[in-house]
N, C-alpha and C positions, 0 to 999 in steps of 0.2 A: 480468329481467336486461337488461340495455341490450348494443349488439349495436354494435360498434365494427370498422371495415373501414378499411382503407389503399389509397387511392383517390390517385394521383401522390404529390404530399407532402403533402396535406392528411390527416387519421383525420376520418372520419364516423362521429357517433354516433348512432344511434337508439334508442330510448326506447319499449315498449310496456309501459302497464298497464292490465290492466280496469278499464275504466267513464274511463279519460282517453284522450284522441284521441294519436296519436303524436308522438311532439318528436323531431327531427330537429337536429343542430349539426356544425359542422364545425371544426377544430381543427389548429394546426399543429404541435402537438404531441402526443405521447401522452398527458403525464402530464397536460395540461390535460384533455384530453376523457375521462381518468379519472375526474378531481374533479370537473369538472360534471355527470359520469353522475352517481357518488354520493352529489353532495349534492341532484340534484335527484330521485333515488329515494326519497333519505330523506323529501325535502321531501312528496312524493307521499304516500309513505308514512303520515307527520305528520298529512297531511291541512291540511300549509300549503304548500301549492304554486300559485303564482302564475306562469300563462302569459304573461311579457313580449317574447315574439318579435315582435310586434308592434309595440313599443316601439322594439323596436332595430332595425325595418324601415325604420320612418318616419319620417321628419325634422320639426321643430317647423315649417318654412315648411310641407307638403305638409298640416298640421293647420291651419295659418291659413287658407290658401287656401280648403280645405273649409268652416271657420267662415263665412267674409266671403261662401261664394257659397250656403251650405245655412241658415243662422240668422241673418246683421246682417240680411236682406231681410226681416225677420218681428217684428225689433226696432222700438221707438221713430223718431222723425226724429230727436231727439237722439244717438242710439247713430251711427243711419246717417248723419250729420256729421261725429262727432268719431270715431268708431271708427275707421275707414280707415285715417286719419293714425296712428293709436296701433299698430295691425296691422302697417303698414308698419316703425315702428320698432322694433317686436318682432321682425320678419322680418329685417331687417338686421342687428342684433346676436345673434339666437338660432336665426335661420331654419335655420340650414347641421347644428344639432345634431342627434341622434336623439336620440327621446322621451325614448328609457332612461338618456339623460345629462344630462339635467336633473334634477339634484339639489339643493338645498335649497343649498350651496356656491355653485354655479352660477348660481343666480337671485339669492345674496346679493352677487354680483360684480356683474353686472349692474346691481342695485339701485344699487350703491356710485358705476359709474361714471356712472349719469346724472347720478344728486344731484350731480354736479360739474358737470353742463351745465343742469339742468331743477331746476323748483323740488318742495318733495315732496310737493305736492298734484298736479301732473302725474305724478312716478312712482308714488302709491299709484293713480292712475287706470293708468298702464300695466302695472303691475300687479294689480290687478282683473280686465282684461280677458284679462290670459294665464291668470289662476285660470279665469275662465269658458269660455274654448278649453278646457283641460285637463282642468274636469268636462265637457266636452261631449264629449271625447274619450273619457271614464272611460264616463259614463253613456249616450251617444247611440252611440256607436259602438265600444263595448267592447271599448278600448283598456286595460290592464292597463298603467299606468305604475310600477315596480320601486319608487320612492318616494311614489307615490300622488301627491296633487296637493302640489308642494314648495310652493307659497305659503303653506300653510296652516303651516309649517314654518321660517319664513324673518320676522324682524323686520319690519315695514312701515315708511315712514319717517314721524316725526311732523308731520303736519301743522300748517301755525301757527294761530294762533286767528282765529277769521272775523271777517271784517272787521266795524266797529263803525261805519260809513260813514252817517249820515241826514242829510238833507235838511231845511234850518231852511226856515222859512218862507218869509224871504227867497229861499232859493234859488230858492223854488218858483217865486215869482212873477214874478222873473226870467229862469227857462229859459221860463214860458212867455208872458212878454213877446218872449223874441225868436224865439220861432214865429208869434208875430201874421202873419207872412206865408205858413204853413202851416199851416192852420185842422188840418188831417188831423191833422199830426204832434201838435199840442198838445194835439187830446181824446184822440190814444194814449196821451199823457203821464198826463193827470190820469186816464186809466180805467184806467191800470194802477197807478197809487198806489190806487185807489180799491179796484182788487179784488185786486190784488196774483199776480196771473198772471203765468206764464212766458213770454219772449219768444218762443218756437213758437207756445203755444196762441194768444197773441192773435192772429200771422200768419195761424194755419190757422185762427182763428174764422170762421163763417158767419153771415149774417143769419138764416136757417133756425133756429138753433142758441136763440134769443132765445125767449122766451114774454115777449112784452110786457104781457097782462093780470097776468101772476104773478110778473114782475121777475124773475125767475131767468134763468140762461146754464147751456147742458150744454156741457160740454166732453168731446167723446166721444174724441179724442188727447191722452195726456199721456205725460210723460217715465217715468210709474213703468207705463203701459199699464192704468191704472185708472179710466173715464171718471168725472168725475165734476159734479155741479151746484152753483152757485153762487149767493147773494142778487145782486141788483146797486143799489147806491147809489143817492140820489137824482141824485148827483154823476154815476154811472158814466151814468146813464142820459140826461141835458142834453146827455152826454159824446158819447153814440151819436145822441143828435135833432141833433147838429152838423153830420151827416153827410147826405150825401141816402139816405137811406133805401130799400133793396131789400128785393124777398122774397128773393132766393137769392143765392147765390157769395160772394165775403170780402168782412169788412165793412173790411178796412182795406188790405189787398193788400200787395206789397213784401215783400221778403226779409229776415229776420234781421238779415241784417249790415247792409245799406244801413241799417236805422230805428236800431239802433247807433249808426254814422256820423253819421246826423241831428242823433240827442240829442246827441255827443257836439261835434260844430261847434255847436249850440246856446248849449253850457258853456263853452266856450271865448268866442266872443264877447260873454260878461254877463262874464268871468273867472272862470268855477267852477272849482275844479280837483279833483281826484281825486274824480269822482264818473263812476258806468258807470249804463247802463241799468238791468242788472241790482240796482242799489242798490233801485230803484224798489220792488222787493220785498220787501227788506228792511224798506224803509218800511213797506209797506204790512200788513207781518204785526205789525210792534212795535203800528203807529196800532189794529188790530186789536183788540190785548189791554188799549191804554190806554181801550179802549172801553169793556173790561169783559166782554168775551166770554173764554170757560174756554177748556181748551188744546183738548178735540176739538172747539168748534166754529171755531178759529180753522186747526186741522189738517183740516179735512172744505172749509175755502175754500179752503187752499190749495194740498191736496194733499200734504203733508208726510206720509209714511210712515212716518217714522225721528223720534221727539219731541224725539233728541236731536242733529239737524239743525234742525228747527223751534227748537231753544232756541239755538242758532249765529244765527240769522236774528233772536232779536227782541233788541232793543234798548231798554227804556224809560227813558224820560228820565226824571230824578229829581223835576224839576218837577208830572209828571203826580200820582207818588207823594204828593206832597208835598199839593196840593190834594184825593187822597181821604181821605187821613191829616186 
């Protein structure tokens, strides 16, 4: 029986059953600390009784903060980039809430008001990341949230269809006509259409990383945390003797964003227009399959986890089709 005391104007309830720890509430009413004795003896009773005191101790900022200093440090370089920024905005608009009131409601509010400011491939990315705080709260630090994890609960917004962005010939030989005065920048160019890697991995590549009798690259950091090995082109490999050549440390140095930058004042001075770095990839998985290489060997270069992101990324031209036909 639960054991109810008048304590100034609050009623305290306590709650003892064998083989459960004690629950404790307090209430400004009687008839409230009635009902919740009741229905959480039944619940006990049921044998469906879920401990969320916890939930409603702790506010959603006090669970990011934990996330960003116990788990982003042990993430990808790509998480620990963009994740920060996404945290933050999370914190801002949801920080102030306790656990136990994030409800499925509540996260589709949210949802509603960024898609007015953000497009909805940044809010399924911000939300993703509040799904993975929240199983981290579930699973890592057994947190009991009353609705469990509400994203899983809550419509996501539709993203639009991936871009269909490639690079004709001409373009090619244009962007890398006008790096003829940055020998560096223009074999990063043709080595990442060549292998079709991600703008991290090539940064954090090493000369170390190369087996030149065997043409391959390891790539031991990637976005999905799966190292993995790669052929390398005849192309890719002119691409690297461009270079003066080291045993150890990176083979191309410079920051993400700055070689961004590069390409992108490149493009602009031949007149390319709406083409990113990142396209490069996109390239280089369609040229891939125009090669004639099947989906897992085309998935094992470039690390595509998800076959139906790998099929977002390739593009073949009808041309190609046309000459196997």
């Amino acid at each position: 029986m639960a054991t109810i005391r008048k304590r100034g104007d609050r009623y305290h309830v306590q709650i003892r059953k064998k083989g459960h720890p004690p629950l404790t509430k307090s209430f400004a009413k009687k008839s409230d600390a009635l009902t919740w004795a009741k229905t959480v003896e039944s619940r006990i009773e049921r044998g469906v009784f879920l401990d969320t005191s916890q939930a409603q101790q702790h506010t959603l900022s006090e669970v990011l903060e934990r996330y960003q200093t116990e788990i982003l440090p042990r993430l990808s370089s790509t998480a620990l980039t963009s994740d920060p920024y996404r945290l933050a905005t999370l914190n801002q608009h949801l920080g102030k809430l306790s656990l136990a009131s994030l409800s499925p409601s509540q996260i589709s509010r949210y949802r509603d008001i960024r898609l007015e400011l953000v497009s909805p491939g940044s809010v399924s990315k911000e939300l993703g990341l509040l799904s993975r705080v929240l199983s981290a709260a579930i699973k890592c630090w057994g947190i009991n949230l009353p609705h469990g994890n509400p994203i899983t609960h809550i419509k996501m917004p539709v993203s639009p269809p991936g871009r269909d962005r490639r690079i004709s010939e001409e373009e090619e030989q244009s962007i890398l006509q006008a790096l003829e005065h940055n020998p560096r920048m223009k074999a990063l160019v043709i080595f990442a259409i060549e292998t079709g890697m991600r703008r991290g991995e090539i940064c954090n590549m090493q000369w170390g990383h190369i087996n030149w009798a065997s043409r391959i690259l390891h790539i031991p950091k990637t976005k999905t945390d799966t190292p993995r090995t790669i052929p390398l082109s005849q192309k890719a490999l002119e691409a690297l003797n461009a270079l003066p050549r080291q045993d150890e440390g990176l083979v191309w140095g410079g920051q993400p964003h700055s070689i961004s930058q590069a390409f992108r004042r490149a493009c602009k001075r031949v007149g390319i227009e709406d083409l990113h770095l990142h396209d490069l990839r996109h390239e280089a998985t369609s040229r891939f399959f125009e090669k004639g290489f099947n989906t897992m060997e085309v998935s094992s270069i470039t690390g595509h986890k998800d076959l139906r992101m790998l099929k977002r990324y390739t593009h073949i031209r009808a041309e190609t089709l046309v000459h196997r036909l």
